[in-house]
C-alpha beads as a LAMMPS data file, in Angstrom:
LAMMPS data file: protein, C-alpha beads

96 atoms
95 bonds

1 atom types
1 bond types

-500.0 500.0 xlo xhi
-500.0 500.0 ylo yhi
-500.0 500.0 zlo zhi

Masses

1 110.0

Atoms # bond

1 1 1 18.899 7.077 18.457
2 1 1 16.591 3.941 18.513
3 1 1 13.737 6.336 19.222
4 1 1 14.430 8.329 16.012
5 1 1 14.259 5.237 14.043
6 1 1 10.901 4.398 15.241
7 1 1 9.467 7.702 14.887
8 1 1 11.043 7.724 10.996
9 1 1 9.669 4.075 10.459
10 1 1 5.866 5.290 11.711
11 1 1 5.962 8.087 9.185
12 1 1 7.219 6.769 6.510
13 1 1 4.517 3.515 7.175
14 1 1 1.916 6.043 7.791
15 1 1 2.512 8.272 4.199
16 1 1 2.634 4.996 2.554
17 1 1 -0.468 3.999 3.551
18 1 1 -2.005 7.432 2.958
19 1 1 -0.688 7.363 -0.683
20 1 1 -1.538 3.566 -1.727
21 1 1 -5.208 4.703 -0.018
22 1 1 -5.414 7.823 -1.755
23 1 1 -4.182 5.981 -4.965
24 1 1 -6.687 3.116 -4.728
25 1 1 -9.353 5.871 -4.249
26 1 1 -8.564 7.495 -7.345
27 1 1 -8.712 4.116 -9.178
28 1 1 -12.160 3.400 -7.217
29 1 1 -13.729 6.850 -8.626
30 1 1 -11.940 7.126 -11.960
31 1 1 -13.095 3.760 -13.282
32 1 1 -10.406 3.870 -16.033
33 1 1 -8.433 0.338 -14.366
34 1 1 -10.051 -2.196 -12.783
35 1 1 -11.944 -1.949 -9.283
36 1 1 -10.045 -4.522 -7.622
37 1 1 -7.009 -2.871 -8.021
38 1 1 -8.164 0.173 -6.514
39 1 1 -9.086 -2.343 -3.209
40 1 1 -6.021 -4.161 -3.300
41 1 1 -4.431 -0.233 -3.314
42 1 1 -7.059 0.753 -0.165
43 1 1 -6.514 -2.520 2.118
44 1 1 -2.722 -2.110 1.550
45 1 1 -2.749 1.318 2.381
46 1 1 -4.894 0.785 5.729
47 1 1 -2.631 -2.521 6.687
48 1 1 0.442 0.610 6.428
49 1 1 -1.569 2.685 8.127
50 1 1 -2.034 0.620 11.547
51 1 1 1.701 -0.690 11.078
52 1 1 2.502 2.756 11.581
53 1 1 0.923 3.816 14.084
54 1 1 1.728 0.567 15.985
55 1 1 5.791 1.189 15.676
56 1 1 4.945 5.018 16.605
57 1 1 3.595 2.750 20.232
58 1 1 5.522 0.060 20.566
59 1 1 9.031 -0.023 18.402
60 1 1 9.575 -1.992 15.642
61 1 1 9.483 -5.713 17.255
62 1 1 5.825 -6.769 18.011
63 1 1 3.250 -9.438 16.986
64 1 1 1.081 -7.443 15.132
65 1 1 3.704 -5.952 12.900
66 1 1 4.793 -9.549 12.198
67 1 1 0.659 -10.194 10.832
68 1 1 0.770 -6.736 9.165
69 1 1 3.836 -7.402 7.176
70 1 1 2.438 -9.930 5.121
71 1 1 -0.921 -8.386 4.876
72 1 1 0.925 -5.200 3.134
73 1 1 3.150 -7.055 1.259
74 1 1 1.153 -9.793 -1.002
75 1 1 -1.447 -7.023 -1.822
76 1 1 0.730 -4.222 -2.675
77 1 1 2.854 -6.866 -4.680
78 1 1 -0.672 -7.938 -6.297
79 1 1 -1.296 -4.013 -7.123
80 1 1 2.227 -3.567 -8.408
81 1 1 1.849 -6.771 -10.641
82 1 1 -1.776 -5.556 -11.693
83 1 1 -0.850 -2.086 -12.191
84 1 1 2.115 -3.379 -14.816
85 1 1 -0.353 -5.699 -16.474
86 1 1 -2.901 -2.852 -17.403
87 1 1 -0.028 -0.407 -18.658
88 1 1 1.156 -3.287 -21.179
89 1 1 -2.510 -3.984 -22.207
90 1 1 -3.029 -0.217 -22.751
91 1 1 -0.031 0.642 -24.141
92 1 1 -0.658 -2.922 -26.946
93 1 1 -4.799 -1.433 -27.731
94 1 1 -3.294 2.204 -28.700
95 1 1 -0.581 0.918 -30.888
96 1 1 -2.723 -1.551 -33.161

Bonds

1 1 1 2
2 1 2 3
3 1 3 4
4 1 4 5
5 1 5 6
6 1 6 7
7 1 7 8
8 1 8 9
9 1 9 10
10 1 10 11
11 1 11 12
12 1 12 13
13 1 13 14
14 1 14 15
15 1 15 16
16 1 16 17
17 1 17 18
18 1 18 19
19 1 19 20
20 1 20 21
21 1 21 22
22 1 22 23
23 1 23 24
24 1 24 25
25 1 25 26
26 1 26 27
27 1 27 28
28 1 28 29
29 1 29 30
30 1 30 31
31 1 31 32
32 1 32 33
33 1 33 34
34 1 34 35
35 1 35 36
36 1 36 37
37 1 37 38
38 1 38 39
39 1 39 40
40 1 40 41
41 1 41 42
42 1 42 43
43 1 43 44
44 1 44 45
45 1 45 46
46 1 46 47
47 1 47 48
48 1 48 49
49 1 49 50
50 1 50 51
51 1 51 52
52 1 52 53
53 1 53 54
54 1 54 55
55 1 55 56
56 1 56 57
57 1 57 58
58 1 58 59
59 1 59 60
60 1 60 61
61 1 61 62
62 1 62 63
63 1 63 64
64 1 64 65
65 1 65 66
66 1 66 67
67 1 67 68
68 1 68 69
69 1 69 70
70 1 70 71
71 1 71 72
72 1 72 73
73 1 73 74
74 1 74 75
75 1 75 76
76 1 76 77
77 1 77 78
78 1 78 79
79 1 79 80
80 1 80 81
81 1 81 82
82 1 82 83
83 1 83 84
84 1 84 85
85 1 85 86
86 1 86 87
87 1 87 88
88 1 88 89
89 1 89 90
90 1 90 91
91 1 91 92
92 1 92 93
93 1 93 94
94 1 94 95
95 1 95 96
């Protein structure tokens, strides 16, 4: 049973990472938010992407995953945050 939970936990850290990657390249090439938000989207998607591949080899309790859990979570938390502040902005320039 413990071994299905890994396996679970790598892909669903591994499609995460794909996604935020894939969504901070769209921002990169689009150009219609700010750059930085498309990196913030690309490290955070990479940090998943090595979590998830480390609990797919080693289970869920090691060092690195301990590192890599604050290195996803301040940056996607800075996308989420930046993401909200850009749809307000918008959404205040089309109504006045």
């Amino acid at each position: 049973m413990r071994w299905l939970e890994w396996g679970f936990q790598s892909y669903f850290r591994i499609l995460l990472g794909l996604t935020l990657a894939l969504f901070g390249t769209a921002i990169l090439t689009s150009r219609r938010v700010a750059g930085w938000l498309g990196w913030t989207a690309l490290v955070a998607g990479v940090c998943s992407v090595v979590f998830g591949v480390d609990v797919g080899y080693s289970g869920l309790a090691s060092g690195l995953q301990d590192v890599l859990g604050a290195a996803i979570f301040v940056p996607v938390l800075v996308f989420a945050i930046g993401v909200l502040v850009t749809g307000v902005r918008g959404r205040g320039r089309r109504h006045s």
